[in-house]
N, C-alpha and C positions, 0 to 999 in steps of 0.2 A: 520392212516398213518402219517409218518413222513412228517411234513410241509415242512421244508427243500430240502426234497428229490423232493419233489412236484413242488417245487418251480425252482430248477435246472432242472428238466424234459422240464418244460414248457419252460425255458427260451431256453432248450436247441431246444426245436420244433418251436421256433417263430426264431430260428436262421438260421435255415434249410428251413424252410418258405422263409424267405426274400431271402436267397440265390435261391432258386427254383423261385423266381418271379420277380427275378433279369435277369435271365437268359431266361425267356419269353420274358421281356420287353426288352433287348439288342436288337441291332440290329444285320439280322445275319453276315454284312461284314461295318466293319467301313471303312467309304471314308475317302482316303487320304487327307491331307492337305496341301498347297501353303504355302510356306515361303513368309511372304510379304517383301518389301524392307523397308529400315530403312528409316529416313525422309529427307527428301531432304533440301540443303540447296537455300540459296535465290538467290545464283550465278552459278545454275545447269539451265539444260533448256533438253527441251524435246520435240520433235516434229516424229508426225508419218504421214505420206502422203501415198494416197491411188490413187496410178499414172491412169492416162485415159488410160489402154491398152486396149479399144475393150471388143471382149470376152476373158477375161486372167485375170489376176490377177497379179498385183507389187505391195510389199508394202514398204517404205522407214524407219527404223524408227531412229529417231538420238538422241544420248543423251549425254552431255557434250563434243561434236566432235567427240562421235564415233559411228558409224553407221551399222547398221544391212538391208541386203535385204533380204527379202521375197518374194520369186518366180520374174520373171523376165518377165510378157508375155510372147507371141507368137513372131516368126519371123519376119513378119511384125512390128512390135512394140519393138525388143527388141535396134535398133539403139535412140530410140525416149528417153527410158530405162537409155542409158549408158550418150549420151546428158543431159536428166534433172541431174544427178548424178554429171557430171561434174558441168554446168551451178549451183549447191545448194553446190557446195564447198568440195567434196567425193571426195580423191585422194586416198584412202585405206577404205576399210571393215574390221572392225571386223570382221562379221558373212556373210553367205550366206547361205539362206536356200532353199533349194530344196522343196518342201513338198510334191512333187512327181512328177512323168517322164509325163506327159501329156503334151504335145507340146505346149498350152498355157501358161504353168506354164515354162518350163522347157528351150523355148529358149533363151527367155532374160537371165537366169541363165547361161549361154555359153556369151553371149555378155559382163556379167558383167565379168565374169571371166577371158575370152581373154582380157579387159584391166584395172582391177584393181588388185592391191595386195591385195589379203586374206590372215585372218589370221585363220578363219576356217570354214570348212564348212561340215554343216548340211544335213543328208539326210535321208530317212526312208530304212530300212536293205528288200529291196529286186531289183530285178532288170525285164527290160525287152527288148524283142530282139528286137528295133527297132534303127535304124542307127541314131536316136537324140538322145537314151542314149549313145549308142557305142561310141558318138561323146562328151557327157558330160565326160564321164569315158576316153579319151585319153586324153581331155583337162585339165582335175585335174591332171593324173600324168605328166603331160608334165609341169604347172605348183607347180609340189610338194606338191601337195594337197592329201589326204590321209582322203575320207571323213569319217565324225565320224556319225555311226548310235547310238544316243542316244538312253538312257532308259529314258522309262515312270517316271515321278520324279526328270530326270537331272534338273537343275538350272546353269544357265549362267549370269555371270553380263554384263551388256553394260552400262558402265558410271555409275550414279547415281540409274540407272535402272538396273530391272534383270526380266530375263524369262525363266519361269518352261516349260519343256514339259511334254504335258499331254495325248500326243498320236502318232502312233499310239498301242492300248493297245496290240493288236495283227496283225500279218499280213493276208493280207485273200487275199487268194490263185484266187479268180474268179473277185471280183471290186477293182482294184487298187487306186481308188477313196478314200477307205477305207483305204488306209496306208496311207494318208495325215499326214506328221509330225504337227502334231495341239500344235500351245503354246500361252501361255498367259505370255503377257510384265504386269509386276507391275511397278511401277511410283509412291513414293508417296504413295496417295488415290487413284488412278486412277491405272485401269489395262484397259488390252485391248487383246481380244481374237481373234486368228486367227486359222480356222480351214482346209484350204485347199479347198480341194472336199469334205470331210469326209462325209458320209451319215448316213443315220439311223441308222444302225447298230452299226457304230463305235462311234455314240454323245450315245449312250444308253451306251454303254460300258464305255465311258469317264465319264457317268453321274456316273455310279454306282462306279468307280474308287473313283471320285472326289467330286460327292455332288454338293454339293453350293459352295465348293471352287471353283468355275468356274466363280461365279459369277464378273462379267466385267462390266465397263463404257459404254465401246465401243466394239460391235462384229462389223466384217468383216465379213459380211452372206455367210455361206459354200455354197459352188458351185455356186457362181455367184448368188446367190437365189434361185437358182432349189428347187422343191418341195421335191427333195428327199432329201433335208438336212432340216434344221433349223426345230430340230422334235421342240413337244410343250415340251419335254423331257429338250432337249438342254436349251430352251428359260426359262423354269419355272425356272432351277438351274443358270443358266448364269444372269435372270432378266435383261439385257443389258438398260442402260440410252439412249444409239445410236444406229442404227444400219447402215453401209456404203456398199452398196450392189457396185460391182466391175461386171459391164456386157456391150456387147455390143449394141449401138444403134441399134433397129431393128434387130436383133440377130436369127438364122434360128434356135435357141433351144428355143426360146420364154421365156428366163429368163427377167426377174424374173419373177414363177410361181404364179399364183394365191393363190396358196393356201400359198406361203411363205409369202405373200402381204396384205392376210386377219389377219395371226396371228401378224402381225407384227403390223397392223392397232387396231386388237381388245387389243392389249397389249397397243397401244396409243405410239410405242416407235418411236421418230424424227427418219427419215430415211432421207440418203443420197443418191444416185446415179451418178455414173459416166457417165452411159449412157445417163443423162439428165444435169449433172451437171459439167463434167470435172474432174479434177483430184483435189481430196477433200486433205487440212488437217487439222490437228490438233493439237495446240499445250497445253501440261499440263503445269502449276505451282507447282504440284504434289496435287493441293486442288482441281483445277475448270479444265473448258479446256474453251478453244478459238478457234473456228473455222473458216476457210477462206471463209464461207461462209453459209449464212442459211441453214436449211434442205428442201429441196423441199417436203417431205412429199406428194410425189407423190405414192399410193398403189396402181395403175393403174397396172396389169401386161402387159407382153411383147406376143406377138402374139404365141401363142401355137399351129398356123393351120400349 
């Protein structure tokens, strides 16, 4: 036989080969990736604060003067809200985020909006029949507000900073928990992941979305630390340096659950708490962070009877 011919057969089967075993070994859906931010200069500054509301959730975060909120508390707590905002030098928002209508999350977001100027605000694309959203939704247009339900992927800059949303990836019709608009602030080296209530379902979804691009400094433990969030899903691709859990002292939900308390401890990751520590923050250089206080590294949970 001709050598030649022999010779192109094989190479032509070892081509077809690799291509065939190229396509086993791909994976079958590539996770997106997080545009990081560029690098920060020496006269930028960055701070994100994880307010005492109780059981709720507020998170402040500021970056070269301009400033983004992250749900607002509850009623109770949302004058306490508008107060620190003043008292830290906020006379305008960038951002407002909603991350959904749950009446811990959702009142303070009314309080901030009755008295500061926005310039946009953030919410997840569904809605529900209760007289505190009726009451969000007269207040935006009354203030000219027109909220924007982002996609999975937007990216926003705030100062020196910017933050990707990274959920939620779909809407689900039965846990509203699960449309929690969830995003991560980049800073620098340093990012910082907020994921609302988001539960199980929706950190598996984000994981497969995103990968290890998730991966963060600092999580904000989803739902207060309830068991039904912070899967080991969430936690292996996020890998989180902190974690700052936002619940109330003595709490009739018994957050933080035990089981959020063990992975968090068997990961070995400093844990924060508000309900023993007050209202936590944090500031980056865009290299290290600085916090207003140690981590109490308390994995005790909260009464579950």
């Amino acid at each position: 036989p001709d050598l030649s011919d022999a010779a192109d057969d094989l190479d032509s089967w070892l081509r077809e080969a690799g291509t065939k075993l190229e396509e086993i070994l791909r994976p079958e859906k590539e996770t997106q990736a997080i545009a990081e931010t560029p690098s920060v200069s020496e006269t930028s500054s960055f701070q994100m604060t994880v307010l005492d509301v109780g059981q709720g959730l507020s998170v402040l975060v500021q970056s070269d003067g301009h400033f983004l909120l992250y749900d607002g508390g509850d009623r109770s707590h949302s004058s306490f809200v508008v107060s620190y905002l003043l008292e830290h030098g906020v006379s305008s928002l960038d951002y407002v985020i909603a991350s959904h209508y749950d009446a811990d999350h959702l009142n303070g977001v009314i309080g901030a909006l009755s008295r500061f100027p926005v310039d946009t605000l953030l919410a997840p694309d569904y809605e529900t029949d209760t007289k505190l959203f009726q009451s969000y939704q007269e207040l935006a247009a009354e203030k000219g507000l027109t909220p924007i339900h982002p996609s999975v992927g937007d990216t926003y800059v705030l100062g020196s900073a910017s933050f990707t949303v990274l959920g939620p990836v779909s809407i689900d019709e039965n846990d509203s928990n699960n449309n929690s608009l969830a995003i991560r602030i980049a800073y620098g080296d340093t990012s910082f992941l907020l994921t609302g209530d988001a539960g199980y379902d929706e950190e598996v979804a984000m994981c497969s979305q995103w990968g290890n691009s998730l991966s963060s400094t600092v999580y904000v433990a989803g739902h207060h630390g309830s068991g039904t969030s912070s899967s080991w899903e969430l936690l292996q691709n996020a890998v989180p340096e902190y974690v700052v859990i936002s619940c109330g002292k003595d709490n009739s939900y018994g957050h933080p659950h035990d089981t959020t308390m063990e992975k968090l401890e068997a990961m070995e990751i400093p844990v924060f708490r508000t309900d023993l520590q007050g209202t936590v923050s944090v500031v980056s250089d865009g290299h290290s962070l600085t916090w207003s206080a140690e981590p109490c590294n308390d994995y005790s949970p909260g009464d579950e009877s």
